[in-house]
N, C-alpha and C positions, 0 to 999 in steps of 0.2 A: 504494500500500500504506500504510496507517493500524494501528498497532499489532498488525502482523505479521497484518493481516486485508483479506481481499478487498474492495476498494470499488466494484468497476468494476463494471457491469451485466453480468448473466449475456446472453450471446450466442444465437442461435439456435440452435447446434449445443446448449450446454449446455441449454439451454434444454427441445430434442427430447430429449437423455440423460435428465434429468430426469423428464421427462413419461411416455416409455415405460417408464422402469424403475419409475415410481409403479405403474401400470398393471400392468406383469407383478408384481409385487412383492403386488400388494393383490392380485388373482388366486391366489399364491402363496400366499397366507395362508389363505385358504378352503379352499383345494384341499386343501393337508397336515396341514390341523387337519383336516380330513373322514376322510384318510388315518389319520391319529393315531387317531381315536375304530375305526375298525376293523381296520387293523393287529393280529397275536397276537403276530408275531417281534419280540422283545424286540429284538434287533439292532437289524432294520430301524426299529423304532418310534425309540430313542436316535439314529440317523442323521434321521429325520423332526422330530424336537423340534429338534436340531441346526437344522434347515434352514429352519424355520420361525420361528425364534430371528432368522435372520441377517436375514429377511426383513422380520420387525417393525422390526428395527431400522435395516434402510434406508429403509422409508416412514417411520420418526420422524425420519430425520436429512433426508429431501425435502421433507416437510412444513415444517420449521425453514428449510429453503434457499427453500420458495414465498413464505412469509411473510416472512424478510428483506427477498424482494424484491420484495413486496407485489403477488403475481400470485396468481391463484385454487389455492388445492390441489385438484387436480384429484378427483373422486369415483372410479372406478379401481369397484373390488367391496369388499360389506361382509359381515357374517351374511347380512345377507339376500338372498343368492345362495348358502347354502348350505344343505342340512340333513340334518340329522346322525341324525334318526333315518329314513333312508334306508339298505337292507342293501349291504353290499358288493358294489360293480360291480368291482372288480378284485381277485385273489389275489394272496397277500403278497409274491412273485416280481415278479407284472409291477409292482407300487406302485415297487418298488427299481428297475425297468427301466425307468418314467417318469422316475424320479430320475434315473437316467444319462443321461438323452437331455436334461430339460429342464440340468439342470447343464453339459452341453457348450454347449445353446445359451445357457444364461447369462456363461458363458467369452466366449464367441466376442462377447456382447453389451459387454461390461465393459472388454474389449479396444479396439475402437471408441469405444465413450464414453470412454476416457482418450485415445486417440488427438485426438479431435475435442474436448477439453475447453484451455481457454488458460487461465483462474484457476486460483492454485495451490490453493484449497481444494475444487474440481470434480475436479482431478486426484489431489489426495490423494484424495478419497472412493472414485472406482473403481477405482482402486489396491488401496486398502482392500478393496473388495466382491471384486476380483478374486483378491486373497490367500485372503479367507475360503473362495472360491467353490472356490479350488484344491486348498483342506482338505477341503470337503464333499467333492470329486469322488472325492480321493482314500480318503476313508474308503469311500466306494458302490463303488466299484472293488474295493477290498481285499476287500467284504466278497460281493461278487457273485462273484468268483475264489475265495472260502474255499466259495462255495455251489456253483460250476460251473456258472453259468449267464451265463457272458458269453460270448461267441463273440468269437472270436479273428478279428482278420485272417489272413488266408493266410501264412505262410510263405515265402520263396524260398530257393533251393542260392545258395550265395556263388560267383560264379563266382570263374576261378582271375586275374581279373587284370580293370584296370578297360579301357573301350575307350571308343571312338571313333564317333560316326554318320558312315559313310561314303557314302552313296545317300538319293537322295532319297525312296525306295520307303520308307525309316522312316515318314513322315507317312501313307503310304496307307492304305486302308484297305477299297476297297469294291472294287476291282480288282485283280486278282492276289492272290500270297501273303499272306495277315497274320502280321503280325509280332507276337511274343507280347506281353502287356500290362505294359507295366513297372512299378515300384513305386509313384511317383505314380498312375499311372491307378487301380491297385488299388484307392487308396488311397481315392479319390474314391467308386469306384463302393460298394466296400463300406459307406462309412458313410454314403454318401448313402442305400444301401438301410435301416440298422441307424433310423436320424432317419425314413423311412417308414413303420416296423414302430409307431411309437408314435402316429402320425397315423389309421393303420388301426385299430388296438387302442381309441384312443378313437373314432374314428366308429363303429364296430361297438356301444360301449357307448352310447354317448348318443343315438347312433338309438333303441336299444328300452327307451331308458327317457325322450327326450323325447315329452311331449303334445302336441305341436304338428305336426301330418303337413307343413306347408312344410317345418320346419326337420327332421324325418325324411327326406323325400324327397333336399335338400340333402346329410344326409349319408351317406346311402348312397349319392348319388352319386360321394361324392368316397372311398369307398370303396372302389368299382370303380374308380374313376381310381388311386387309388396304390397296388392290388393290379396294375393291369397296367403300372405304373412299376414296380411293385418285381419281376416280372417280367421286365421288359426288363432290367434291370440283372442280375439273377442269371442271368438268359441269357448274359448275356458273360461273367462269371466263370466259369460251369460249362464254358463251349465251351472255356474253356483250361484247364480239369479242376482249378478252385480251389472252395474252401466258399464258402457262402453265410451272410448272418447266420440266425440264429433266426427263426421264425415264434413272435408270442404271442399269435392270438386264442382259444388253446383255454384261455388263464386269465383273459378275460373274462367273471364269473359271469351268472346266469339271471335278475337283478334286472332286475324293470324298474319300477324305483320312482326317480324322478330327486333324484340326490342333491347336483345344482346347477340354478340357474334357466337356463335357456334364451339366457337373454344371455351367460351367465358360459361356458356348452359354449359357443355359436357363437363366440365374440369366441377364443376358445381354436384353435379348429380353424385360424379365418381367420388367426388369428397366425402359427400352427405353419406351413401353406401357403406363405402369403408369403415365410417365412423359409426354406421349402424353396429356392425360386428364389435366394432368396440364395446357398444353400450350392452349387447348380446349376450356378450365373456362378461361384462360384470355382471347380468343379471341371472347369468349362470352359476356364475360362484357363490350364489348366497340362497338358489331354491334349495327345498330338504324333498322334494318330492319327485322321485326318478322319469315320471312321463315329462313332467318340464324340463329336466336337466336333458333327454334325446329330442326334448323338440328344441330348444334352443341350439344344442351341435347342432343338428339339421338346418334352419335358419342361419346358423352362421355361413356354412359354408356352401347354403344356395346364394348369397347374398355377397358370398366371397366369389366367388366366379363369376358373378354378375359386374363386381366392381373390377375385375382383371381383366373382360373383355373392352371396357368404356377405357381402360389404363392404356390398352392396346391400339385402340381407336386415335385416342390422344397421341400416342408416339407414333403411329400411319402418318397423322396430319403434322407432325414438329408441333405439337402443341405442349410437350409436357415437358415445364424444365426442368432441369435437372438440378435434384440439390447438390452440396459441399460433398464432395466426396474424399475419402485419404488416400494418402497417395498408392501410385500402384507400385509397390519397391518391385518388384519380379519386371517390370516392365522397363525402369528407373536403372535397374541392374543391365540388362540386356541392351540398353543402350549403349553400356560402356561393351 
């Protein structure tokens, strides 16, 4: 440390924080300026400038941290993956219900990068982003419950007294009695379905309004893949006679004018996917009931092939940059 300032070289974990939050972050910035220009609810619009605000100013504070340490600022999305005199592909309902979904997985991201960050000026930053990120949530929340349009988790009766797992028959699950789904499970299943709803919602729009039929095709498929994921999940909540979240593709409007380029929708889809499995694995590690723990393997790894062919799609077109990589010494060698 040199006058209360980090000298040490950024690591690979900070390294990857870095990288992907330029990435989502300059994504970020197209998107809800796009949103901004069509937006009418004044609410929603002041929550959108908010968020879009927070976003500039973490790709200006990434930018300062690439060039400190004299690594490439990565290209990420600019204007020109965006345009604005495109009609609105979504209603001013589901804008704010993108917002909730992309805000949780920006949590869930910021959480990790402070986790995996060792410089103290890497761990202040998403500290920072994490603070801000807990104001947006909270405002979209506030303001999506003043509208009625969040879907609540299910409810349980308080039993009268805590207890005890006494039988092994608890983990069962495909044999004999089942046993009703506890709080964790719920918990998994419902918001793993609610993080679905927004994956469907943009393949449906950016299907009919990309030019490109590979990348239509792509995403209708993966349309039907996580409309009958998000079936299998609301099947198990309803068999034990609980809600299910919201369906939003009936506020996907009639536009089929594309209001991003094609790099900017797929690289978006294959994100969201990916990070489906993520949330997958953790909601895997924590059911006690063995029919959930085979339907979530399964799930993951329909949903992991799904995000490999969109991966592949991406490197067809040069669309997908590549991060930091280390060096190739076998290669470094054979040089000489």
């Amino acid at each position: 440390m040199e006058n209360g300032k980090d000298n040490v070289r950024l690591n690979a974990s900070e390294l990857a924080n870095l990288w992907t939050q330029y990435q989502s972050d300059s994504m970020s910035i197209q998107v809800i300026s796009y949103f901004i220009e069509k937006t009418e609810d004044q609410e929603i619009r002041k929550i959108l400038e908010f968020a879009v605000g927070l976003s500039k100013s973490h790709v200006e504070k990434i930018t300062e941290f690439f060039n400190a340490a004299v690594f490439p600022v990565p290209q990420g999305f600019t204007k020109k993956d965006v345009n604005y005199s495109a009609p609105s592909l979504f209603s001013d309902d589901l804008t704010l219900y993108y917002m909730y979904i992309m805000t949780l997985h920006g949590l869930t991201g910021y959480a990790a990068a402070t986790g995996t960050s060792v410089r103290g000026d890497q761990r202040s930053f998403f500290i920072q982003c994490n603070e801000e990120t807990m104001e947006l949530y909270d405002k979209i929340v506030e303001l999506m419950v003043q509208k009625g349009i969040l879907s609540r988790p299910p409810s349980l009766n308080a039993p009268e007294q805590i207890d005890f797992v006494r039988n092994q028959n608890y983990l069962s699950g495909w044999i004999g009695k089942q046993r009703p789904l506890n709080a964790i499970e719920i918990d998994g299943l419902f918001f793993n379905a609610q993080k679905l709803m927004v994956k469907i919602v943009l393949e449906v729009g950016f299907s009919q309004v990309t030019p490109s039929k590979e990348l239509r095709k792509y995403l209708q498929k993966g349309k039907t893949l996580c409309q009958k994921q998000v079936k299998i999940l609301d099947s198990i909540l309803s068999k034990e006679n609980l809600p299910t979240p919201r369906e939003w593709k009936s506020e996907v409007t009639n536009s089929t004018t594309p209001p991003f380029s094609d790099k900017l929708m797929l690289f978006h889809v294959v994100t969201l996917v990916s990070t489906a499995a993520g949330f997958y694995g953790a909601a895997l590690s924590v059911v006690q009931r063995r029919d959930l723990a085979v339907q979530y393997a399964r799930l993951i790894g329909q949903i992991g092939l799904y995000a490999e062919d969109g991966t592949n799609i991406l490197i067809k077109n040069g669309w997908l940059e590549q991060p930091p990589l280390a060096a190739d010494r076998v290669n470094l060698t054979n040089q000489k």
